[in-house]
N, C-alpha and C positions, 0 to 999 in steps of 0.2 A: 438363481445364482448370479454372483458379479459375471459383467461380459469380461472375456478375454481382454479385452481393448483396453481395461479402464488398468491402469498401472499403478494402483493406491499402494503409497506407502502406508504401510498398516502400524511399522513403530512409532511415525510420528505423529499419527491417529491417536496412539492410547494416552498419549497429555490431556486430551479433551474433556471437559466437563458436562454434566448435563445440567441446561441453563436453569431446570426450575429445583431441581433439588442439590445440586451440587456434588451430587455422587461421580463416578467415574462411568466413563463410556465403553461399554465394551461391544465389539462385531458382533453377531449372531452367529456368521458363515453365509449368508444368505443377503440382504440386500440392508440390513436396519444394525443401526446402533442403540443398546438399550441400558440402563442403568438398575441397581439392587432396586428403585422402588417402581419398576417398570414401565420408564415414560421408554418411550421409543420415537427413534429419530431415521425417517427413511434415506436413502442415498437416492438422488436423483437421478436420472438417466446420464446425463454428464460426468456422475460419482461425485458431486458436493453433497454437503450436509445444511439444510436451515436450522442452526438454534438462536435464532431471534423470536423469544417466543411474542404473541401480539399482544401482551400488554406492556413492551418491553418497544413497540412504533410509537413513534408520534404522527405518522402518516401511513396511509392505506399504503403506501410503496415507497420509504424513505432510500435516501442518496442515491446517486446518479440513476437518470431514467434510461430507457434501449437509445434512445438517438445520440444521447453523449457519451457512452460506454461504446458506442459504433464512432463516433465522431476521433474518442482518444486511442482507440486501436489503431485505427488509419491513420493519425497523427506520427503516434510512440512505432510503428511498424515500416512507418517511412524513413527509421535513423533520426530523426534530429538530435534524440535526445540520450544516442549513445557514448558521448562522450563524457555524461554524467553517469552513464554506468558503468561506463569503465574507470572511472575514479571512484565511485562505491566500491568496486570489486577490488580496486589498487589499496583503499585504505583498509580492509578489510585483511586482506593477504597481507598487508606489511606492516601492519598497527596496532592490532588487536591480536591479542595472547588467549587462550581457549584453554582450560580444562584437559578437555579434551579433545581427541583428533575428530573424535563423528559430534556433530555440533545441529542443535534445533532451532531453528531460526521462525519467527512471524513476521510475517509483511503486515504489519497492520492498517487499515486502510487501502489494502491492495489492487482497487478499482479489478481491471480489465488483466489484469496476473500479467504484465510487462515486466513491473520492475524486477519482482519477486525470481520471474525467471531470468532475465541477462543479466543483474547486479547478484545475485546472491546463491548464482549455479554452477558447477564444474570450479569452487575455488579451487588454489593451487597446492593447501596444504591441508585442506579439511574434506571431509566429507561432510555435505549439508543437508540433513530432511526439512525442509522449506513447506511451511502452512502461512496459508495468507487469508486475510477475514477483512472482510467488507460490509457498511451495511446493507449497502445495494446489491439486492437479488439478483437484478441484471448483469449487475460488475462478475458478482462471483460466476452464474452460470458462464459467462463468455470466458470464466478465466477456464474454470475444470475443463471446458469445453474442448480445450485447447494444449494446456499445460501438463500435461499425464502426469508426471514424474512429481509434481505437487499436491498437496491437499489444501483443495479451497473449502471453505464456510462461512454460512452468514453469522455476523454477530454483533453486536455491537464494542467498540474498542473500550466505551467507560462500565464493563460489564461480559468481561472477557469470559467463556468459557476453558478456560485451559490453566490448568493445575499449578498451584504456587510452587515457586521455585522450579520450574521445569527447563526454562528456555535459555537460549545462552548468548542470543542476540533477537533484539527488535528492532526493523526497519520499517522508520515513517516518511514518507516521500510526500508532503506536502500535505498533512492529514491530522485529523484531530490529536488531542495529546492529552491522556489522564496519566499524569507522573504516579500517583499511586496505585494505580491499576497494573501499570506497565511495572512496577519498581516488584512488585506481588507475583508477578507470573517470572521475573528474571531470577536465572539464580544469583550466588551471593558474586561468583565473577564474573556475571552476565554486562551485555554493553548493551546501552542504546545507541540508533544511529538517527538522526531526522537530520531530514534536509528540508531547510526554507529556503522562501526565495529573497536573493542579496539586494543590494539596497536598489541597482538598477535594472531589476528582471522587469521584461516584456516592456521596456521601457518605448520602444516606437508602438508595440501594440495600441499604449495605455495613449501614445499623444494621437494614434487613430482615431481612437473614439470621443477622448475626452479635453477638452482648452490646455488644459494643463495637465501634467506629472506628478504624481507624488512619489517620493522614493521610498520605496519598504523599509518600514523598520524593524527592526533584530530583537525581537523579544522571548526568544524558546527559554536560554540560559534563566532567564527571571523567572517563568512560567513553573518549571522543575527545580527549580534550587531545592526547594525542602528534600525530592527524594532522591536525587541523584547530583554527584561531580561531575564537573566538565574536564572529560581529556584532552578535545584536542576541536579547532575550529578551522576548517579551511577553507578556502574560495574555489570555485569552479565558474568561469565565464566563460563564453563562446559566443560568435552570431550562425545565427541560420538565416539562412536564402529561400524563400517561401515564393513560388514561381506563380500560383495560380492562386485564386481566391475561396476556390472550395478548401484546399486545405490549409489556408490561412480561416478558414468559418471553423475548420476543424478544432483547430488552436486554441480559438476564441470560448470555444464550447467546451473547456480545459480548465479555464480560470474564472475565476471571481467575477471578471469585466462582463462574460453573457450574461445574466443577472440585471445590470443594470445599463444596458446598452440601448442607446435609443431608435427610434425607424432611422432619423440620419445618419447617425454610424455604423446601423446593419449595411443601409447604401453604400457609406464608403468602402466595408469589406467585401461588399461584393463585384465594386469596380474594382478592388486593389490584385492588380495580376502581378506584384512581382514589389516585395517587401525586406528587408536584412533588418532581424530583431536579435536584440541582445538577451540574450541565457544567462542568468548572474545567479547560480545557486551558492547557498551554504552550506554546509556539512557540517554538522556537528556531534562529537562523540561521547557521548556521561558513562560513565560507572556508578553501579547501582550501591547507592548508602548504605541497604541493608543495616 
């Protein structure tokens, strides 16, 4: 039997799909999810679910490995990056119009279950059953691990298991984006919310490591035009005060820049004991074409 401990909402479990045949998911009572043609899906000790099934990787362990899923915990857990949640939660409660009062939200891309719990928990006018799916196994077990009141699982976002027309809001916090996927699982009043980074995020980070700056540019609204309207676009800027170099390494291990950082600019982050980098997110809202 489930432990006492694990808090699985169980209504916003039953959207879920089973990834190889598409039937629906249903509990057993016991520890498995199993569909009419009887694949079955165990719960983890943590109470996530894996339906990435393996021909379905491109790698023995796709997105975020233990070290940067431990690296963005410590980062996102130290506050920097609450003031961007509380501006998701702010456009949310005063922006967007619902159906209905009890509302199913996916965190898609949900690393480390951060966002999914401080932007999209306790709104002020809704009640939220909140599923977040990541492809990284690591992301998700550390989110279940943690987040009770959540249901995490693995998945991939261009190959979502959860039932068309079910959800009534999706939130992407800096993470892949299949407009038809995403347009397929919302319903007909469902809203997207993604947030990219504005034209000068992590702009001292980037002149750390690299000669020059380049400033981001703004291309979600181009990406989705075909399946969704844009309602609404706004700015969120801020600097953070990074005192010590380990969690400025944490940071690093957050974005794009680890990837292609070289031995001389790991040096500079590891001398840098005390940094003020600019936060320049976007927020943007579509309504689904349907």
């Amino acid at each position: 039997m489930i432990p006492l401990s694990m808090n699985l909402n169980f209504s916003s479990m039953s959207i879920l799909l089973c990834p190889f045949c598409k039937n629906s998911l249903h509990f057993d009572g016991n520890r498995s999810f199993v569909c009419q043609s009887a694949h079955n899906f165990d719960l983890s000790k943590q109470g996530y679910l894996n339906l990435l099934p393996v021909n379905k990787k491109k790698s023995k362990s796709p997105g975020d490995n233990g070290m940067m899923v431990k690296a963005r915990r410590e980062f996102l857990e130290a506050g920097f990056y609450d003031p961007l949640m509380s501006e998701i939660k702010k456009i949310i409660d005063s922006s967007l119009v619902f159906s209905d009062e009890s509302i199913q939200i996916l965190d898609a891309g949900c690393g480390e279950g951060y966002y999914s719990e401080q932007a999209l928990s306790n709104l002020n006018n809704h009640t939220s059953d909140i599923l977040g799916t990541d492809i990284s196994k690591h992301a998700v077990k550390s989110a279940a691990g943690k987040y009770k009141n959540n249901f995490y699982f693995v998945s991939s976002i261009y190959d979502l298991p959860i039932k068309s027309k079910s959800l009534d809001l999706i939130l992407s916090v800096f993470s892949p984006i299949d407009p038809k996927e995403f347009n397929r699982g919302l319903k007909e009043s469902g809203f997207l919310l993604v947030v990219s980074p504005g034209k000068n995020h992590m702009k001292q980070l980037a002149e750390l490591i690299y000669d020059t700056f380049r400033p981001h540019q703004y291309t979600i609204e181009e990406k989705i035009s075909d399946s969704f309207l844009p309602i609404s676009i706004s700015q969120k800027s801020f600097q953070i005060n990074i005192r010590d170099s380990v969690m400025l390494g944490n940071l690093l291990k957050m974005t794009p820049y680890y990837w292609n950082t070289s031995v001389e600019a790991q040096k500079k982050i590891e001398l840098c004991n005390e940094i003020s980098i600019q936060c320049d997110f976007l927020i943007s809202v579509f309504k689904s074409k349907n």
